[in-house]
C-alpha positions, -999 to +999 in steps of 0.1 A: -637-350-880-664-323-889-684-335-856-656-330-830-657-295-826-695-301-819-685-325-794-664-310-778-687-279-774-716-299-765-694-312-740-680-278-723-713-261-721-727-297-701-695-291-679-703-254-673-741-262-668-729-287-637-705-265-622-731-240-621-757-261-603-757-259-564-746-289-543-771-311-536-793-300-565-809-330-581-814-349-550-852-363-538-861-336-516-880-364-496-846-380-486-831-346-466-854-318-450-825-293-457-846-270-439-828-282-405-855-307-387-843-346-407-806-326-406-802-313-374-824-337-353-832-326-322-811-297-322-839-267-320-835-236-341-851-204-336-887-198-354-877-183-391-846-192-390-828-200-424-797-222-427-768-208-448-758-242-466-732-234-485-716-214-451-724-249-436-703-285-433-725-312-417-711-345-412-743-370-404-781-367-395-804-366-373-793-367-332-756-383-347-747-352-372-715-327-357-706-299-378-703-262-380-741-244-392-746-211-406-779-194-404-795-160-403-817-165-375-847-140-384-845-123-355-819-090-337-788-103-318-810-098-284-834-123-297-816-149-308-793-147-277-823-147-253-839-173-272-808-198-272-808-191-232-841-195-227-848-227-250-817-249-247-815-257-212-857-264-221-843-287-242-817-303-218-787-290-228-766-271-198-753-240-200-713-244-199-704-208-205-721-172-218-707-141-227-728-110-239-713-089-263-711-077-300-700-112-310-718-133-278-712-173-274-731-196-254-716-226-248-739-255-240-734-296-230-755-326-238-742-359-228-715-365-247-721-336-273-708-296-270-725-267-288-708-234-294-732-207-304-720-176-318-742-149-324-730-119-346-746-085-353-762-085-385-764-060-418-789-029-404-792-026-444-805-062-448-829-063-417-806-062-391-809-101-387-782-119-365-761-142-379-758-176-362-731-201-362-735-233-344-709-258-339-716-291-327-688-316-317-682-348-292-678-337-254-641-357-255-623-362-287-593-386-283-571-354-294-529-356-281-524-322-262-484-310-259-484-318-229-489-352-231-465-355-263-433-377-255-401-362-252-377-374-273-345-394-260-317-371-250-284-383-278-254-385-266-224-382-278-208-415-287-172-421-281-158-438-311-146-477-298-108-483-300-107-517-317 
């Protein structure tokens, strides 16, 4: 009985020492380039760029990953703008939709894969970098609009049988 409290000590500060640890820490570094290229695949990011992980959910790797990435792109909001227009339909992607502004989205199309980019202004007192968020999804999800939801039966009113 003197040993418990111990235990159960020994225990807590283990259980605090893993909640502080970041996600994925611990794994082989050789099985994941977190740095975007064994991630992302194919999908290019701009030179410098850094991904915002724990801003990010990616489901998959490589050219079968969809998901929503965060990154501060290293660059002003002209940049990365220019260079998402520039390089993307390089890369074979078709431009879908732009709009220039102090939140600006590109929409591009691959085959049977959509990518929103949003580009955001970024802190002038941290660089000034843009922010980046990049959201990759299936062209045609099997998703029920309203439109196509069935109407329900009309009820009516039933007259009570005489027996």
């Amino acid at each position: 009985m003197r040993f418990l409290p111990v235990v159960v000590s020994a225990l807590l500060l283990t259980l605090v020492a893993c909640a502080n640890m970041p996600m994925g820490a611990g794994r082989n570094s050789s099985s994941v380039d977190m740095s975007g290229t064994d991630l992302l695949g194919q999908t290019q990011l701009p030179p410098g760029a850094r991904i915002l992980h724990e801003q990010s959910l990616v489901i998959g790797t490589g050219e079968n990953w969809v998901g929503r990435v965060v990154m501060d792109s290293a660059r002003d909001t002209t940049s990365a703008y220019s260079y998402f227009l520039d390089n993307y339909p390089i890369q074979g992607w078709t431009l879908l939709s732009a709009v220039r502004a102090k939140s600006s989205v590109l929409v591009f199309n691959k085959g049977e894969r959509n990518v929103t980019i949003e580009i955001q202004e970024g802190n002038p007192l941290s660089g000034g970098a843009a922010l980046v968020i990049l959201t990759l999804a299936p062209r045609s999800a099997n998703v029920a609009s309203p439109a196509m939801a069935k109407k329900p039966a009309p009820v009516e009113d039933a007259a009570p049988s005489k027996p």
